[in-house]
C-alpha positions as CSV (number, residue, x, y, z in Angstrom):
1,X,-1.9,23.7,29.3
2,X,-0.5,26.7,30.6
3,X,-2.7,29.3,28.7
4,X,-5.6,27.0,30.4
5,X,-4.4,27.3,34.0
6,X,-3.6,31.1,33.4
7,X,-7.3,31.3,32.0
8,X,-8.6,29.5,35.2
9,X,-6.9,32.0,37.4
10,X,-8.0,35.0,35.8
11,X,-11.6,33.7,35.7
12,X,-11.4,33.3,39.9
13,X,-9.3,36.7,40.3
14,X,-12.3,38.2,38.2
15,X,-15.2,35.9,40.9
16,X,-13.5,37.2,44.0
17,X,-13.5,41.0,42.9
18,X,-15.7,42.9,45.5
19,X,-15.5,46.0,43.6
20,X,-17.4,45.3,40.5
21,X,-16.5,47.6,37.8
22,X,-19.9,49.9,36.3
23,X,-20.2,50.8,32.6
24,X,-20.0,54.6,32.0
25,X,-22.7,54.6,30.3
26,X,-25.2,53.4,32.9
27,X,-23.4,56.5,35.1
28,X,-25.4,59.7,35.5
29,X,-23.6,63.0,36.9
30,X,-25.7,65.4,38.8
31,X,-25.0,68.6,39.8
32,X,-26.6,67.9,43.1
33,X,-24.2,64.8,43.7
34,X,-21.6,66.8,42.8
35,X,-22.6,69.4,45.4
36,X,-22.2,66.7,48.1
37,X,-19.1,65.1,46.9
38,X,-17.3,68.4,47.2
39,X,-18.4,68.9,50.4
40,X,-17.8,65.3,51.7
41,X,-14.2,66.1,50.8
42,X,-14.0,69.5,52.6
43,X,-15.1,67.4,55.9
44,X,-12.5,64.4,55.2
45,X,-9.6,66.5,54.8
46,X,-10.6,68.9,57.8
47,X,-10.7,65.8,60.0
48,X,-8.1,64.0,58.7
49,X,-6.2,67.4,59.5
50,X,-7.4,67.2,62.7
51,X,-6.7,64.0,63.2
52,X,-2.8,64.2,62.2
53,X,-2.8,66.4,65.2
54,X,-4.3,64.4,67.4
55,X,-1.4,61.7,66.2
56,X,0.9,64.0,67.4
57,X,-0.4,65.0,70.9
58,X,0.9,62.8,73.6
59,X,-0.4,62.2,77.1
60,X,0.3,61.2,80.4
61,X,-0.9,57.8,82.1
62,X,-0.6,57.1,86.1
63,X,-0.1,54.0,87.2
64,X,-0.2,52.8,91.0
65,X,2.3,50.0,92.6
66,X,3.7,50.1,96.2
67,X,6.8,51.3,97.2
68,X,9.6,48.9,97.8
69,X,12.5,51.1,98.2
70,X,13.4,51.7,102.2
71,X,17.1,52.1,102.4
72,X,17.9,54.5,99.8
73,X,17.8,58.3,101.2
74,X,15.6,61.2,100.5
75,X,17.0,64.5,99.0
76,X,15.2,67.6,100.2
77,X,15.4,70.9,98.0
78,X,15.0,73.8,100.3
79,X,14.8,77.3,99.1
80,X,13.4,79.7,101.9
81,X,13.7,83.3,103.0
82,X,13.1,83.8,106.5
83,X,12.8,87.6,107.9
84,X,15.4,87.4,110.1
85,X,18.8,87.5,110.5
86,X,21.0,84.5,109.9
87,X,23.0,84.7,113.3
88,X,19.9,84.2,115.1
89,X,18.0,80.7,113.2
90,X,19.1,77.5,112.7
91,X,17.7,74.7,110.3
92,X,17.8,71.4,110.5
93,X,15.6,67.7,110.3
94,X,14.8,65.5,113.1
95,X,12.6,62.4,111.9
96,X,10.9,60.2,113.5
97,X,13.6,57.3,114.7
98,X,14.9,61.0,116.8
99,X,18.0,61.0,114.2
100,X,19.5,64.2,113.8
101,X,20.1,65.1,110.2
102,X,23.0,67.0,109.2
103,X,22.4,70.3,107.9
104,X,25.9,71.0,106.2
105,X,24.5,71.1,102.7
106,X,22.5,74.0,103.7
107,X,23.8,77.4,103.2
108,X,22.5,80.9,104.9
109,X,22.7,84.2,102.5
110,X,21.9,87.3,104.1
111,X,19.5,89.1,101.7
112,X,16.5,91.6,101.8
113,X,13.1,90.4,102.3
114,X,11.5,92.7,100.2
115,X,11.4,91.3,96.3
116,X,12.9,93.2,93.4
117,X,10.2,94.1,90.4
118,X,11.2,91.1,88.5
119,X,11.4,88.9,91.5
120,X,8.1,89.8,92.5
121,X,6.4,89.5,89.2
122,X,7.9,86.0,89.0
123,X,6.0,85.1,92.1
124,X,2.6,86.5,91.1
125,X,3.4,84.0,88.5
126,X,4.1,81.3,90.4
127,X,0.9,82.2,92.9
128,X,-1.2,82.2,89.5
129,X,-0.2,78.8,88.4
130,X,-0.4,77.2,92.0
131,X,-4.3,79.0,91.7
132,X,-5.1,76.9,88.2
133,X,-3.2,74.0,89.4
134,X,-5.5,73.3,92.1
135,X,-8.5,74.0,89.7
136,X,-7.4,72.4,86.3
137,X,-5.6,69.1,87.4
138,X,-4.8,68.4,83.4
139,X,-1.9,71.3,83.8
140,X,0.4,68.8,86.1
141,X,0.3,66.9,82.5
142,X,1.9,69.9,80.9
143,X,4.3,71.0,83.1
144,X,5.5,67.2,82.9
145,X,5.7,67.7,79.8
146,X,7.1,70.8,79.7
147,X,10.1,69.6,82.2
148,X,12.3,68.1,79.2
149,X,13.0,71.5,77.8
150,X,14.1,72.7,80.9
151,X,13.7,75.1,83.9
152,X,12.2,78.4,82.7
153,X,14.8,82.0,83.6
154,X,14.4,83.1,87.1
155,X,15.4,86.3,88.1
156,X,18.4,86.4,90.8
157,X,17.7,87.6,94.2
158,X,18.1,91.2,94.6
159,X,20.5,92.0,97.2
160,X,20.7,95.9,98.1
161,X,23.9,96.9,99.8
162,X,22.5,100.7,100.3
163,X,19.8,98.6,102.9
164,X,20.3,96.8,105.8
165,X,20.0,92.7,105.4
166,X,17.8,91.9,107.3
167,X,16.2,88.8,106.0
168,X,18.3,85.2,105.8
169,X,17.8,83.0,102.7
170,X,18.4,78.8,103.6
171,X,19.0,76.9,100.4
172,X,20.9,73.4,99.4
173,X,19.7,70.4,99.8
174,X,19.7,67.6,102.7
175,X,19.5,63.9,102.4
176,X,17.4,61.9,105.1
177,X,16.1,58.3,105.7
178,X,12.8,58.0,104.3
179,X,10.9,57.8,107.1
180,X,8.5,60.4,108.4
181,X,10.5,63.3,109.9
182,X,10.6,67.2,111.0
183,X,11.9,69.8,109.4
184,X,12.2,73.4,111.1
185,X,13.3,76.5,110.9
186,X,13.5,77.9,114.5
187,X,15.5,80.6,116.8
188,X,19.0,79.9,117.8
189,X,21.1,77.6,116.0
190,X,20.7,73.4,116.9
191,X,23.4,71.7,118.8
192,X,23.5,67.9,119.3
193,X,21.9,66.2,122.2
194,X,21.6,62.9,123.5
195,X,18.1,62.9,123.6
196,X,17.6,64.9,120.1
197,X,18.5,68.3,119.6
198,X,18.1,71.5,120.7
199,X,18.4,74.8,120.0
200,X,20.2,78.0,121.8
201,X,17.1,80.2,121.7
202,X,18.6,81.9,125.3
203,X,20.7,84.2,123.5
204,X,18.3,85.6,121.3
205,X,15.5,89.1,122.3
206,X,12.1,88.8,121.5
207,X,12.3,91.5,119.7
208,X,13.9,90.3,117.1
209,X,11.6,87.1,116.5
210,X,10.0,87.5,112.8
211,X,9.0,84.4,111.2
212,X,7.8,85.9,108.3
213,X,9.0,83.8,105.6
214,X,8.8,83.2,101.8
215,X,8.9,79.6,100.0
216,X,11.2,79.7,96.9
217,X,11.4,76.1,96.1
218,X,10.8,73.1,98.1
219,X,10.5,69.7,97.1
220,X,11.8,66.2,97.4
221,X,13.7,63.9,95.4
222,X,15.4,64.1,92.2
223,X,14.5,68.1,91.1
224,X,13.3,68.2,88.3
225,X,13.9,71.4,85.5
226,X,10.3,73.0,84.9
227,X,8.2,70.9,87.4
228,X,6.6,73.4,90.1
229,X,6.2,72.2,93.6
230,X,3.0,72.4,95.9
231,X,4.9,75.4,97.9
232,X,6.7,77.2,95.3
233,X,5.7,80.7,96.0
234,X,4.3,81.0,99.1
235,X,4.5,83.5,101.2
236,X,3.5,84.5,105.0
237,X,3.8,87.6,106.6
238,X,3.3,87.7,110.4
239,X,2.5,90.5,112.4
240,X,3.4,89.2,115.5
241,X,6.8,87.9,116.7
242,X,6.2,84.8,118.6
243,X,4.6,82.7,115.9
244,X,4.2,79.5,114.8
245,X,3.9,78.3,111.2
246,X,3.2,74.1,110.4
247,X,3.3,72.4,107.1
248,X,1.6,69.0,107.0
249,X,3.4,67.1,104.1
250,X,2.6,63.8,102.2
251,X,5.1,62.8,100.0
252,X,4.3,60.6,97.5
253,X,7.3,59.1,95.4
254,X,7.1,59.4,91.4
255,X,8.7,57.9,88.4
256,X,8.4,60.1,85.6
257,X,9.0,58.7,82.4
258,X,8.9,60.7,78.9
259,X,10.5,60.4,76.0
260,X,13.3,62.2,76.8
261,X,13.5,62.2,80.1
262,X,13.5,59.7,83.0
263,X,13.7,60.6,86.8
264,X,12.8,59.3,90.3
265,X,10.8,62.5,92.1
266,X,8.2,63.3,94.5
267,X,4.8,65.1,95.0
268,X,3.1,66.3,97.7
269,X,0.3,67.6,99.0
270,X,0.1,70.3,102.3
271,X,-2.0,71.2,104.8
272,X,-1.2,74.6,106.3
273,X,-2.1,76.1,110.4
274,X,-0.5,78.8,112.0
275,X,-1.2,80.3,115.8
276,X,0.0,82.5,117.8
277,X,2.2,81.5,120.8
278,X,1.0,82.6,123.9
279,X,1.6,80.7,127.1
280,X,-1.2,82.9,129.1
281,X,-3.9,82.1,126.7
282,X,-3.0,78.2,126.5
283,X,-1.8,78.6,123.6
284,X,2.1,76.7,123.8
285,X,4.6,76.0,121.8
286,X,7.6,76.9,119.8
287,X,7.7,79.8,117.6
288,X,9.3,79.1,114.1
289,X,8.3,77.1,111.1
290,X,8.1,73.3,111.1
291,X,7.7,70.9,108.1
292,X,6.3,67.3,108.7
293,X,6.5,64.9,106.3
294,X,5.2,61.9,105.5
295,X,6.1,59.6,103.0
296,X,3.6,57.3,101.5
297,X,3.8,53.7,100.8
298,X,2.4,54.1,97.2
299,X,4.2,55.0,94.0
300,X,3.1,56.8,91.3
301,X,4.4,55.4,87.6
302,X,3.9,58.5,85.4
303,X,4.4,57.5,81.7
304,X,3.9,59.4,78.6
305,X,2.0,57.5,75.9
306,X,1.9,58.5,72.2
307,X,-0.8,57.1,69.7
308,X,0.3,54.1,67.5
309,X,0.7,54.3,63.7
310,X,-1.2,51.7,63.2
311,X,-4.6,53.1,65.2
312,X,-3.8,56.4,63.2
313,X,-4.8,54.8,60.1
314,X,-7.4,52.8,61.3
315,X,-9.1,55.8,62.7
316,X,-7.9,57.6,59.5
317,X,-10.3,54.8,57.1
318,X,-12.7,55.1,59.4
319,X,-13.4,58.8,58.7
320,X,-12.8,58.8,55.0
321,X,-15.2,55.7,55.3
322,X,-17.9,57.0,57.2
323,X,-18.3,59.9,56.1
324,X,-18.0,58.7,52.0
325,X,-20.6,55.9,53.1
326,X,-23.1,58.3,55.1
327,X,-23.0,61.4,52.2
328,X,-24.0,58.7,49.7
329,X,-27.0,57.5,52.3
330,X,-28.2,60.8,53.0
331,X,-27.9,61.7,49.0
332,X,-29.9,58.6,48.0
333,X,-32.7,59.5,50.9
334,X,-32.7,63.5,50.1
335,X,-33.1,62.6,46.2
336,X,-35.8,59.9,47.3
337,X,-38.2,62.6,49.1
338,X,-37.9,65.3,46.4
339,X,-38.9,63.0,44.0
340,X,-41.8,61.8,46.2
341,X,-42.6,65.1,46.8
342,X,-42.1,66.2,42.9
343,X,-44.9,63.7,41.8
344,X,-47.1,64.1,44.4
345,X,-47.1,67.7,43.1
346,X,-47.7,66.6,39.5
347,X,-50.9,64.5,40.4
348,X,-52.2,67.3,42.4
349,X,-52.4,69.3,39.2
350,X,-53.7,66.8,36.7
351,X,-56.1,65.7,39.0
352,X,-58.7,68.9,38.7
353,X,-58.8,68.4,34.7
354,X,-60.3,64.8,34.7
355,X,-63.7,66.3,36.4
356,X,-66.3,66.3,34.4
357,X,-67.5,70.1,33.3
358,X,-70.7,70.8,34.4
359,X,-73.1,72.9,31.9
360,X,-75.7,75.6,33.5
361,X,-78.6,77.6,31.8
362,X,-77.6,81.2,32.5
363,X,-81.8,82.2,32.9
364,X,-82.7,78.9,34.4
365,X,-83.4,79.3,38.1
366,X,-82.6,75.4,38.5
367,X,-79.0,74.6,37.2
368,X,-79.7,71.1,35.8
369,X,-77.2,69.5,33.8
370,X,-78.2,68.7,30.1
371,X,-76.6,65.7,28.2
372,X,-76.8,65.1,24.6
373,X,-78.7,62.5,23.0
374,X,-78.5,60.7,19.8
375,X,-81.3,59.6,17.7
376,X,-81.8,56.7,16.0
């Protein structure tokens, strides 16, 4: 009874095989089926290749969502030369509820203006990069990535005791309510004010106004190691004293997520004017440089994505499967045709020896054909 059920469930194993097995005897080998097998392999292990490395690769996927988060404070990263002396500007953020923001984490470094070699090559780099940036949006996905190994070796600034310092660097960082504010870099330094701020510009020639200024760093939030911001390198050089340089910010908060590294940043996007002051032409103002900032109320989720296993092997059969499946079409249709075209070939010459010959009297001046007859 046993032997009988195992019998009964080989026989259905056997019924349900889709892969019937062919005699090797009823095989034929070709050298022209050969030809295409070895070169159906050649393309599934180059793709397959290929395809591991595609496996690997990760990218970046942005997601929208607004942004709930009103009480916690904004962290600005400044980094900015300014060609003049530090005893005669003064930094600081007003926003837009006219709170005055305390500018103690900021520090003032007298330096030269003028950039070492190294210093300067650094920001023809950084120019360069700000230059494809705007061109070739995919790079924002690299430097992303990019950010988990770290910020790349910047050369120190170059400070020439042999020269007069003449220039002022403002670096540190200030934290703010994130609403829209001001921040500026104008003469004299600020003192409080019941109605805002201001500044004791008094004291201060004309002569020595120069707002010629260079952009380290600047950027907003958590800073992150790598990541280049919209203003990194930039650099104005003004010919005249009293002038005026505005930056018109949009911040826009981001949560960058990778897979080793998570952080709550910012990005931004500019829009740049300058003028000259003068009062007899209409043109007024203060001369100096002023940031305003706005934050947006969307945030950007930015998440790196890897490819799952099991859509790597999917897309793995499908090549080894396609490919296997079209070779053998196209072999079975090639091998069709020349064989068409082979006996088409061998009917075209048997065709002319079936005619019937035709024979002609040489002297005759009629050919007429003569036939043999038989008597009886």
């Amino acid at each position: 009874m046993r032997r009988l059920t195992k019998k009964r469930a080989l026989t259905l194993v056997k019924e349900l095989d889709a892969f019937p097995k062919v005699p090797e005897s009823y095989v034929e080998s070709t050298a022209s089926g050969g030809t295409v097998s070895l070169i159906a392999f050649t393309f599934m292990a180059v793709l397959a290749f290929l395809e591991f490395f595609v496996y690997r690769d990760t990218w970046m996927k942005y997601e929208y969502e607004v942004d709930k988060d009103f009480s916690s404070k904004l962290k600005i990263n400044v980094d900015i030369t300014v060609a003049m002396r530090c005893q005669y500007i003064g930094a600081d953020v007003l926003d837009l509820a006219e709170t005055m923001v305390a500018s103690d984490g900021l520090k003032y470094e007298p330096v030269n203006f003028e950039l070492s070699p190294e210093r300067r090559l650094w920001q023809m780099t950084l120019l360069h990069i700000q230059e494809r940036l705007r061109v070739e949006h995919s790079l924002q996905d690299v430097l992303f990535k990019a950010a988990i190994k770290g910020a790349p070796v910047v050369p120190p600034h170059s400070v020439d005791s042999s020269a007069p310092l003449s220039a002022c660097r403002i670096h540190g960082h200030l934290y703010v309510n994130k609403v829209a504010g001001n921040f500026h870099i104008t003469v004299g330094k600020s003192i409080p004010h019941p109605r805002g701020h201001a500044h004791l510009a008094a004291l201060v020639s004309h002569d020595s106004y120069n707002f010629s200024h260079r952009i380290d760093h600047l950027s907003f939030g958590e800073k992150i190691p790598g990541v280049i911001s919209t203003l990194d390198g930039t650099e104005k050089v003004s010919t005249d004293a009293n002038h005026m340089f505005q930056y018109f910010i949009t911040i826009v908060p981001t949560k960058l997520n990778t897979y080793k590294l998570s952080a709550e940043t910012h990005q931004y996007s500019v829009t740049e004017q300058e003028r000259v002051i003068n009062h007899a032409a209409g043109s007024h103002g203060v001369s100096g440089i002023f940031m305003k900032y706005d934050i947006n109320s969307l945030m950007v989720k930015v998440t790196e994505q890897h490819m799952p296993l099991w859509q790597f092997l999917v897309r793995l059969c499908g090549i080894i499967g396609g490919i296997f499946s079209t070779t053998g079409m196209l072999h079975g249709m090639i091998g069709f045709l020349v064989d068409v075209v082979c006996c088409r070939f061998q009917i075209g010459m048997y065709k002319p020896l079936k005619e019937a010959p035709l024979n002609v009297e040489p002297n005759s001046e009629t050919s007429v054909p003569t036939e043999n007859y038989t008597q009886q």
